[in-house]
C-alpha positions in Angstrom: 187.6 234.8 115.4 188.3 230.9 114.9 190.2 231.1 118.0 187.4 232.1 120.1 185.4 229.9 118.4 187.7 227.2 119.3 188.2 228.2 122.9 184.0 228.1 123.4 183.4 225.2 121.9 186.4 223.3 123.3 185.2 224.3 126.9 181.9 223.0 126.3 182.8 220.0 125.2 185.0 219.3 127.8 182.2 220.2 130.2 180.0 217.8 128.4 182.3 215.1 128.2 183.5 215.1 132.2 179.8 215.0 132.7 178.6 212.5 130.2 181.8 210.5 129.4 182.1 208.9 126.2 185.7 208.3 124.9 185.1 207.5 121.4 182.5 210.2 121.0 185.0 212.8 122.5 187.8 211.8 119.5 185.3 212.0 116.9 183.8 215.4 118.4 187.4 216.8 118.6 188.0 215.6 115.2 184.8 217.4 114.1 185.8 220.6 115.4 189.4 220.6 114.0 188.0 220.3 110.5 185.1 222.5 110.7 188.0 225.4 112.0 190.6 224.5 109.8 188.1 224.8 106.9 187.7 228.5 108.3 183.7 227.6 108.1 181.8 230.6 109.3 180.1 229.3 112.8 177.5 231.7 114.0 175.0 232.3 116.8 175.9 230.7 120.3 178.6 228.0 120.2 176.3 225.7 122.4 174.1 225.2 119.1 177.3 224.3 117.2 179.2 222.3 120.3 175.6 220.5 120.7 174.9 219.9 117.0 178.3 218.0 116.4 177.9 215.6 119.5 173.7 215.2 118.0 175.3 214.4 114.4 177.8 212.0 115.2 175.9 210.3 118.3 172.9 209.8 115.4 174.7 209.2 112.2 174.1 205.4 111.4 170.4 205.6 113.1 167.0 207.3 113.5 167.8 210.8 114.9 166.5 210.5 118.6 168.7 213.4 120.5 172.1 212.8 122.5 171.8 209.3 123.9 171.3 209.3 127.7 169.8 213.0 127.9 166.3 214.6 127.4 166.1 217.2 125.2 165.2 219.4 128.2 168.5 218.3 129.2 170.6 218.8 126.2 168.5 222.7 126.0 170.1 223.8 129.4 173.4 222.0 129.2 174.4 223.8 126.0 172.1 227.2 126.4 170.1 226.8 122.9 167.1 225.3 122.3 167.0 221.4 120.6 166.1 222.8 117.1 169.6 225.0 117.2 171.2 222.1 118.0 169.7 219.9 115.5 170.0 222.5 112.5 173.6 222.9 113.7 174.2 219.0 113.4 172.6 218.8 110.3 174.9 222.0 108.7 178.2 220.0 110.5 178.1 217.1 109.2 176.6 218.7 105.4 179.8 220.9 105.5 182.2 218.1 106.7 181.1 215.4 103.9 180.6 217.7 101.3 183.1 219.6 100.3 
């Protein structure tokens, strides 16, 4: 299951990233992801909520929480097929899960 997991949410992220670049983003995304599977964390519902939610987390971690930085929300919505409160529940369980245990 990981493995698709994986796939998904390595395909969006690549999508995301060739469309919005931002290297040192990317790493720390990539990072993310590697943890979160190698933890075997269970990663349900649509993989854009989860793909979306890491980028949201670590693109709002040392500020105010004000979206992913140079799209609307609208935008963020039909990029990653989920609606902005998936995508912020899913940043806020990602980065819980990643500092906490």
């Amino acid at each position: 299951m990981n493995e698709i997991i994986d796939l998904t949410c390595q395909q969006l992220l690549t999508s995301f990233f060739k469309k919005y670049p931002s290297p040192h983003l990317q790493i720390e995304v990539n990072r993310i992801l590697k943890r979160l599977l190698a933890l075997k964390i269970l990663m349900p519902g649509k993989q854009g909520g989860w793909a979306g939610g890491m980028i949201y987390a670590l693109a709002n971690q040392y500020c105010r929480a004000c979206g992913i930085p140079g799209l609307l929300n609208k935008e963020s919505e039909e990029f990653f097929n989920v609606s902005i409160e998936t995508i912020y529940r899913r940043a806020i369980i990602s980065l819980f899960r990643i500092w906490h245990i």
